[in-house]
N, C-alpha and C positions, 0 to 999 in steps of 0.2 A: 482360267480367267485371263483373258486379255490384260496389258500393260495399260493401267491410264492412261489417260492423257496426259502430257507434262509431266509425265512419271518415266525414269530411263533406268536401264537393269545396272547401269553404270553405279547410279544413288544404293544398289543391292551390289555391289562392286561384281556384276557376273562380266568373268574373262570374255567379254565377248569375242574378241579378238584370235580368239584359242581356235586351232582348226575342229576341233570336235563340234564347238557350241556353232562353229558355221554350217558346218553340214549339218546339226540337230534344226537350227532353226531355219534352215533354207526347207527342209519339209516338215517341220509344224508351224511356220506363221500364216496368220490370220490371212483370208482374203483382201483383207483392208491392207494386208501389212504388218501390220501388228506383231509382235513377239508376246509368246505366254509362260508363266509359270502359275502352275499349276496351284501349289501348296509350299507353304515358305514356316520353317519354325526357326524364328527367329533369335538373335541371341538374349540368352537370360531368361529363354525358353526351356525349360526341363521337361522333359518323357522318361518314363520307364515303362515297358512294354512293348511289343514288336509292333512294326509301323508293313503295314502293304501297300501300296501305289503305282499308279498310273497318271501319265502325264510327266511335267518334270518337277520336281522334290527339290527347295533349298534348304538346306540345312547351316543355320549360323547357333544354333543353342547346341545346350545338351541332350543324346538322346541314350538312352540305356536300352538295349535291345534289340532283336531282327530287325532287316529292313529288308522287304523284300518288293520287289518290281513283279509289280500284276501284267502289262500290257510290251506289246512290244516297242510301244514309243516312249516306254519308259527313261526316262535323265534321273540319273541323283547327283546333283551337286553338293559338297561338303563346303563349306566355306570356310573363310581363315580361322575365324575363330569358334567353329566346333568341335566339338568332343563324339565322337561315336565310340561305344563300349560294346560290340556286338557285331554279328557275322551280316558280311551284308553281300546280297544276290542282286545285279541289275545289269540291263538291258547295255546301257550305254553309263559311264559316270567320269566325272572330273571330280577330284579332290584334291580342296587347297587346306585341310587342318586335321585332325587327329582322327584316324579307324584305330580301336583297340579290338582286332577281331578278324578270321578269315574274311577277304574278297573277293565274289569272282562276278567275273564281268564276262558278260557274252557277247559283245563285238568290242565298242573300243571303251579303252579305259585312260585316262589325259592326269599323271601327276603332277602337279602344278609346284610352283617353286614353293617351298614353306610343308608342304604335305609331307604327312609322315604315318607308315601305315606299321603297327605291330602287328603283324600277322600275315599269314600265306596270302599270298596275290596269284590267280588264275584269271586270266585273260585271252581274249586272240590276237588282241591290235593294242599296242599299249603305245604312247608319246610321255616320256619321263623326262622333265624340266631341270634344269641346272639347279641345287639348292633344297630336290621331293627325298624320299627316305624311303626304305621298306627293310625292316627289322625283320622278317622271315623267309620264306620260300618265293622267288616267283616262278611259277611254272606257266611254260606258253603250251595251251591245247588247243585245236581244231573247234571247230563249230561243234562237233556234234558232242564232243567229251566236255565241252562247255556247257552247254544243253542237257547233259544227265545229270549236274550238277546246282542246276536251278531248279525254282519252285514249280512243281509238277503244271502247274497253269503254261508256264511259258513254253515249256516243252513243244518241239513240232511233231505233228505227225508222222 
């Protein structure tokens, strides 16, 4: 869904400024211009259960569970003040608040100041911010050992 009008991703405090979120939205904004986000759960939001998506994913509440990126223009963004309790698999992500759980990202991965990941980090392109955290493993692999490791949908030919 397109950004309101009078509506700025700033009011959803998204980094725009972050080089990740400029290359993401120099190729998904609207012909108008427009920047989109897809699906936003908000804080004081609670899930339990594993989440799929396509598009880009804000995350400021609680979610307990997979999350996993359907498409290849897949974003998840984590925001300050979420909690993820579970493995998460995606395309591109920034995260500024809690993964309790393996990560693996298949091109770029942006930890933002404040971000704190318990658990293995697999990536190809990482930008790690003065003040981010990773309590476990990072391991840097290739495209394709990235890609064996995601959900069979995103997998290339």
């Amino acid at each position: 869904m397109p950004v309101p009008k009078g509506f700025s991703l700033q009011a959803l405090k998204m980094p725009k400024a972050s080089s990740l979120f400029s290359r993401f939205f120099a190729r998904s904004a609207r012909p108008n211009g427009e920047e989109s986000i897809d699906s936003v759960v908000s804080s004081g939001t609670v899930i339990r259960g594993d989440i799929a998506f396509t598009g880009v994913l804000r995350v400021d509440g609680y979610i307990e569970g997979r999350l996993e990126a359907q498409s290849e223009q897949a974003l998840l963004v984590v925001g300050e003040s979420a909690t993820l309790r579970g493995d998460v698999s995606a395309v591109d992500a920034v995260i500024c608040g809690l993964v309790e759980g393996n990560v693996v990202v298949q091109r770029f991965l942006e930890l933002r100041p404040g971000a704190r990941v318990i658990g293995d980090v697999t990536y190809c392109q990482i930008e790690m911010h003065v003040g981010a955290s990773v309590d476990g493993r990072m391991v840097h692999a290739e495209d394709n050992t990235v890609q064996a490791l995601l959900v069979p949908g995103l997998a290339r030919a």
